[in-house]
Phi, psi and omega in degrees: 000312200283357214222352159303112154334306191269009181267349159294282162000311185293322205254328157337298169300275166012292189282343189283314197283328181288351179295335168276335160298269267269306199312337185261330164282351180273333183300298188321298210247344183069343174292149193276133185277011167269334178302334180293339198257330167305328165327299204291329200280327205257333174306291141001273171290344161287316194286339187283299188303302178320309191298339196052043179299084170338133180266107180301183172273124198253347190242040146263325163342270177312309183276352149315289205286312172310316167308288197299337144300303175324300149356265173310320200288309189302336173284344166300275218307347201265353217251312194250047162221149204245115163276125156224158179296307190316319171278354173341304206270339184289304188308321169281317171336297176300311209287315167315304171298322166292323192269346199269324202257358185262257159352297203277325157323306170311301200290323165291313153320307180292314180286335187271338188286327198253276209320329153272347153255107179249004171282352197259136173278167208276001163310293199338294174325256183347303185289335182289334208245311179328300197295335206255000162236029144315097140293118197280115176283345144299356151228027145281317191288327195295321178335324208240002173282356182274338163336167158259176188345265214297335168298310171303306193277345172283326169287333153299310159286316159346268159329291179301342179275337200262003165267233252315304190289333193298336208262302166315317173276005212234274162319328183262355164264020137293344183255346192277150098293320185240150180274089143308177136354297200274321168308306111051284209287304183323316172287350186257352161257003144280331155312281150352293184261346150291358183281296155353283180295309177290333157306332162279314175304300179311280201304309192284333228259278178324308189276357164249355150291337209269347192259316197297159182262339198304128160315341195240078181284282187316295173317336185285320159281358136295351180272302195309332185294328187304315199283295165340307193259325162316321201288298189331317187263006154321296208249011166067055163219189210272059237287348198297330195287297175336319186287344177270330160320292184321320171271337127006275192283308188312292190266045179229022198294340194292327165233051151234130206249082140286081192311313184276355169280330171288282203310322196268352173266134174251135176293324216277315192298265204328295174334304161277327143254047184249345195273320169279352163291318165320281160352274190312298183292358172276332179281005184244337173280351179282309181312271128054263168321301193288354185253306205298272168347293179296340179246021147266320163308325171271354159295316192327149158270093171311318181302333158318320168318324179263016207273116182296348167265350176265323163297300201291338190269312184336288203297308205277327152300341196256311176307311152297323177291293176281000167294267191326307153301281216298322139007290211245358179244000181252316195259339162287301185280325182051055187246184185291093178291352185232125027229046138329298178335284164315343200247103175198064180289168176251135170200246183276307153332326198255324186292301191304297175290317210287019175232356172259030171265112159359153170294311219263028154255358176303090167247059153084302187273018150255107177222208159310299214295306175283325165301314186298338186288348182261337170299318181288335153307290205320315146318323165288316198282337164304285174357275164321313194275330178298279172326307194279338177301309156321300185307313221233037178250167211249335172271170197268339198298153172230329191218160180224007166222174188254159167334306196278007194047066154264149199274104162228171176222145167263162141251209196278328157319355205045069175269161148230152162209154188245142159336137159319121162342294217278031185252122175281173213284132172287131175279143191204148189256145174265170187282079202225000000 
């Protein structure tokens, strides 16, 4: 089966077009349509095992498409976030929050892991825990567009600071045992020259789409970012943050009042191809998703699924991860929690680390089974809170863009009305 050219072909088209069904059953019902994809990946692998298909080895795969989804996903969200002096205080918040809840999650986890195995040291602990308080920012943003402004973009940046600090705090307790000084010194000065570096990058990057004539652009520049962020975790620094610059930067190029960087940028071009740039990378990050999702649901082993000590640890994580948010977002940032609360999914980042843990950091009883169980709750419990947020929202609109990022509204009748033809197409993250 596994070894046709064209029945891989077949089932490829297949998951794209049902990933684009799911996106429209996900608009309706708020379930996210990556648990629609993990269904179809565990459906999937039952019908291949009844058949006694041989399952080839999927996970240099999976984690290919996971670096590259990271990838894209963190340059979606940096593509739609707007720097203003006005958003200052948002911007910290979010920043805060992600790194204060992500650290004291790790740190809670890891201390509850060695106390009951104290044969394990708490590096161990630590490295083990990390990928499981990773807020996934590939199913917090598509999740969040009927939010209003300030709520979408606090779950936006929120995610995207905690997929960055999450992947940094991953490396340095795999290279530490212990956090000193000099570790410290190390991270501000990897902060530093990638900051450095993305600002030079970003500025060559920018004057050569805005110059070059060639039609084939866009792709070059997702290879140089890839290429980029590969060299970067080679020499262990933080390449994830360049790609949040870069983009960053692309759309916020308009204030930054360089007299000679204004002069060599024509707004109007760059304006039009920072906008098919958008595009292309939400269609290529959809792609991504929808092979990622599905071919980690078709690795699970089902039987894990049922193992009552992995549902019992499971339970017990989940209780720490929102114990620790409602904490600190009710009595620290001391905003409106809900349904903030709640939007704090597991996903491809928690996937992603949890295969990049050393062999000789495994300690054996963290495994898939207990990640899909905390990825899938953690989604469900968004769901429900998305659904009761939709009920008690005050316009009858429930959704807000169309497959093509047009401006649309359903209401409660299931009507539709869509923006005037001459209205251009609203940026939108897609719904996956």
């Amino acid at each position: 089966m596994f070894s046709n050219p064209y029945i891989i072909i077949l089932i490829l088209s297949i998951l794209v077009i049902l990933s684009y069904l799911y996106i429209g059953i996900a608009a309706r019902t708020k379930i996210p349509s990556v648990l629609l994809l993990l269904f179809t990946g565990i459906g999937g692998r039952i019908l291949v095992d009844y058949l006694n298909y041989p399952v080839p080895d999927m996970n240099i795969g999976l984690q290919i498409l996971g670096i590259v989804g990271v990838i894209l996903i963190v340059l979606e969200g940096a593509l739609d976030l707007e720097i203003a002096r006005k958003k200052l205080g948002l911007i910290s918040k979010a920043f805060f929050s992600a790194l204060v809840i992500l650290v004291v999650s790790a740190l809670t986890m890891a201390y509850g892991i060695h106390t009951v195995y104290p044969q394990f040291s708490f590096q161990l602990t630590l490295v083990n825990a990390i990928p499981i308080a990773v807020i996934s920012s590939a199913i917090a943003i598509p999740s969040v567009g009927h939010f209003t402004e300030e709520k979408r973009e606090f779950i936006v940046y929120e995610s995207i600071f905690s997929d960055i600090l999450g992947i940094v705090f991953f490396n340095m307790a795999v290279t530490n045992e212990h956090f000193t000084l000099s570790t410290f010194s190390w991270f501000a000065l990897d902060f530093s020259v990638v900051i450095v570096f993305s600002v030079i990058f970003s500025i060559l990057m920018i004057m050569f789409i805005n110059k070059t004539s060639m039609n084939i652009k866009f792709f070059l520049t997702i290879s140089l970012l890839i290429l980029l962020y590969a060299t970067g975790k080679l020499i262990h620094f933080s390449s994830l943050l360049m790609i949040l610059f870069f983009g960053i930067i692309l759309n916020n190029i308009e204030h930054i009042h360089i007299p000679a960087l204004q002069r060599l940028v024509q707004k109007e071009k760059l304006t039009k191809s920072l906008h098919q740039f958008r595009m292309i990378t939400n269609e290529t990050a959809f792609v991504i998703r929808t092979f990622f999702f599905f071919i980690f649901g078709f690795t699970l082993k089902i039987s894990i699924l049922f193992d009552v000590k992995i549902l019992f640890a499971g339970l017990i994580i989940l209780v720490i991860l929102y114990g620790l948010r409602f904490l600190f977002l009710k009595f620290i940032v001391r905003r409106q929690i809900f349904p903030e609360l709640f939007v704090a999914p597991r996903g491809l980042i928690t996937i992603l680390l949890f295969y990049a843990i050393p062999p000789e950091f495994d300690l054996g009883f963290i495994n898939e089974g207990l990640l899909f169980f905390v990825i899938l709750s953690s989604s469900i419990i968004m769901m429900i809170a998305l659904m009761k947020d939709s009920r008690g929202f005050q316009s009858d609109i429930v959704f807000r863009y169309d497959l093509f990022g047009h401006s649309i509204g359903i209401n409660k009748k299931g009507e539709t009305s869509k923006e005037d033809e001459n209205t251009p197409p609203a940026e939108a993250p897609e719904e996956v």
